[in-house]
C-alpha positions in Angstrom: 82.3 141.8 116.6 81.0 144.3 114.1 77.1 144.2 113.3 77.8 144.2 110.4 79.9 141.3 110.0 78.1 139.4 112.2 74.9 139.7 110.0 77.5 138.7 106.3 78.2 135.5 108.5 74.7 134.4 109.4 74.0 135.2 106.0 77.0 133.1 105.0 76.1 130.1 107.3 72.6 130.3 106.2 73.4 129.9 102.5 76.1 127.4 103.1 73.0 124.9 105.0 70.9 126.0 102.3 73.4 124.9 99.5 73.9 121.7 101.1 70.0 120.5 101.5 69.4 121.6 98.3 72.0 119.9 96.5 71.6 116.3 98.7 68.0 116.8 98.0 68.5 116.9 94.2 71.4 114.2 94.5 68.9 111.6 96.5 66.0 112.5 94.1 67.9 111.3 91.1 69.5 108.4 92.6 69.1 107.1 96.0 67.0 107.4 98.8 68.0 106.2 102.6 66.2 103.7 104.6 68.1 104.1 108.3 71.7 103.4 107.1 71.2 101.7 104.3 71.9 103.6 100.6 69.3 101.9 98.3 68.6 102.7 94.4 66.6 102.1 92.1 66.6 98.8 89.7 67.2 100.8 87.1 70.4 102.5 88.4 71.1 99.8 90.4 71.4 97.9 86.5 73.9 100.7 85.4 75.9 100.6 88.2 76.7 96.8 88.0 77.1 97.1 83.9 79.6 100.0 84.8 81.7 97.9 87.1 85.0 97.4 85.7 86.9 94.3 87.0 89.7 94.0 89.4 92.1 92.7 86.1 91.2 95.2 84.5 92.1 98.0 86.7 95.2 96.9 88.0 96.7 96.3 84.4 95.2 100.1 84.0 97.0 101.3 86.6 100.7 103.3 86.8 103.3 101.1 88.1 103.6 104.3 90.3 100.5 103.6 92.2 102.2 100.2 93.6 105.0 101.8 94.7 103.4 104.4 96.8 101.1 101.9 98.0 103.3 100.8 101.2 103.2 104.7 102.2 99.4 105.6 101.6 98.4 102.6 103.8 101.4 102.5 106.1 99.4 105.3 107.4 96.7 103.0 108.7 97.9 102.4 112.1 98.9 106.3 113.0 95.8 107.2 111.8 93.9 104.5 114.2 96.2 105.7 117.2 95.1 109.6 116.5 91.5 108.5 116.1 91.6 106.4 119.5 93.9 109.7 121.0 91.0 112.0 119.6 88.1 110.4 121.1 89.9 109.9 124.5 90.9 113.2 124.7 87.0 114.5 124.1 85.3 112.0 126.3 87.4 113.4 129.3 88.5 116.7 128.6 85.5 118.2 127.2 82.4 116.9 130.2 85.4 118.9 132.2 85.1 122.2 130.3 81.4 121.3 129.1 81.8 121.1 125.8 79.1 119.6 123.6 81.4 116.0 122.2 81.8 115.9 118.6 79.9 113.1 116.8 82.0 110.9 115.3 79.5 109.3 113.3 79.1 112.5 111.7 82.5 112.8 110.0 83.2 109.4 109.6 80.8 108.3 107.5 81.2 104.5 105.7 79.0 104.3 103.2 80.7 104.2 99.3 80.5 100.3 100.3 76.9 100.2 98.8 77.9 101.4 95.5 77.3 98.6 92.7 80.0 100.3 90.1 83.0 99.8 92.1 84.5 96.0 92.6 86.4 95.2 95.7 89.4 97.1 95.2 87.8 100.4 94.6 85.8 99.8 97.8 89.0 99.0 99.8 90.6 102.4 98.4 87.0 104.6 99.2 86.4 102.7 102.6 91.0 103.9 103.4 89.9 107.2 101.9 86.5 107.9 103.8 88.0 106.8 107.2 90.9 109.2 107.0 89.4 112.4 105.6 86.0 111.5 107.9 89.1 111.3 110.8 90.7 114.8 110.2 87.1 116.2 109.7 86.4 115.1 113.0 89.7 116.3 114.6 89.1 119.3 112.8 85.6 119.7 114.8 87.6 119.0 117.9 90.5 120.9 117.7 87.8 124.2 116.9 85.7 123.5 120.0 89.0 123.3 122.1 90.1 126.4 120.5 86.9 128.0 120.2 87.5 127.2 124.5 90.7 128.3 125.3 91.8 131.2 122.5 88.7 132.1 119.9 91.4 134.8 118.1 92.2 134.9 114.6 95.3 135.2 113.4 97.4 138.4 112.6 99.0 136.5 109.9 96.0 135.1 107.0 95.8 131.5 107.1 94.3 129.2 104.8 92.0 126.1 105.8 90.4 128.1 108.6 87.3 125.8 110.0 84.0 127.1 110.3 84.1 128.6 114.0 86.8 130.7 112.9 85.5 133.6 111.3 83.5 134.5 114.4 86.4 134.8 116.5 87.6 138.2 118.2 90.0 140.0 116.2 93.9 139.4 116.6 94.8 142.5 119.3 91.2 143.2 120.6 92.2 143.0 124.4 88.9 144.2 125.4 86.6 142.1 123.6 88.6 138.8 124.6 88.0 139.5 127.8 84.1 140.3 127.9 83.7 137.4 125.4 85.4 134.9 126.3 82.7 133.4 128.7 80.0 133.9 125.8 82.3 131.8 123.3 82.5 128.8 125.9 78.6 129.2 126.7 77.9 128.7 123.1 80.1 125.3 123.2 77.7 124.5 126.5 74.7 124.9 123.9 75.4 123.4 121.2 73.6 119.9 120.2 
């Protein structure tokens, strides 16, 4: 890969990490702080958030008779989307000690936590815990599916694609024989590395 572009990327990556501490640092300054797993606020906010909830009458009279038609398809997805998590972490734990491949975290993507908020009643929670679980599940097959592509073919694309993941961009160009082949080991070294 060009110098050049290889330095824009750093310098993209490290921005992107900056971005994200500074903005969770300003987010848990103003209204949480973390004790091991546990999201705890202050009695103050802690007040507003339980004078904000609205009740579970209220919000299904305030909501489209749309919403309880499509309700049989948005959570029919629940058991695919078990089976493809269960697939997922099969699929890692013995493919990836065989090409040695760092394992993805799942704890990392799937992350439960909107639980703890006082402002939404039990309803809310139930749609935020379906919602967290399934975009935390494609983040996480998203994280696997790069590392076993990052593996077997780190080439972009001729054609531009949208919704690239983060390992993407450092891939070999679409064409460049010569570089697949000298970099090929390098790109699954990195995978050995990586925490």
């Amino acid at each position: 890969m060009d110098q050049r572009i290889q330095h824009l990327l750093n310098q993209i990556s490290a921005l992107e990490s900056e971005l994200q501490t500074e903005l969770h640092q300003r987010e848990t300054k103003l209204f949480y702080r973390i004790t091991g797993k546990r999201v705890e606020f202050d009695e103050a906010v802690g007040k507003i958030h339980r004078q904000s909830k609205a009740g579970i009458v209220r919000r299904i009279l305030d909501s489209r008779p749309q919403n309880f038609f499509a309700a049989p398809f948005v959570y029919g997805l629940i058991a695919p989307l078990v089976f493809l998590d269960l697939c997922m972490s099969i699929y890692q734990a013995i493919c990836f000690p065989i090409y040695g491949i760092a394992k993805v975290k799942r704890a990392d993507y799937i992350v439960m936590d909107r639980w703890q908020l006082g402002y939404l009643n039990f309803m809310e929670k139930f749609h935020c815990a379906y919602c967290e679980y399934a975009n935390g599940l494609f983040a996480y097959g998203a994280e696997i599916a790069a590392r076993t592509e990052q593996y077997w073919c780190p080439i972009k694309h001729a054609h531009k694609v949208l919704g690239t993941h983060a390992r993407y961009q450092r891939f070999l160009a679409y064409g460049d024989a010569q570089q697949y082949q000298a970099r090929l080991k390098q790109f699954r070294e990195a995978l050995r590395q990586q925490k």
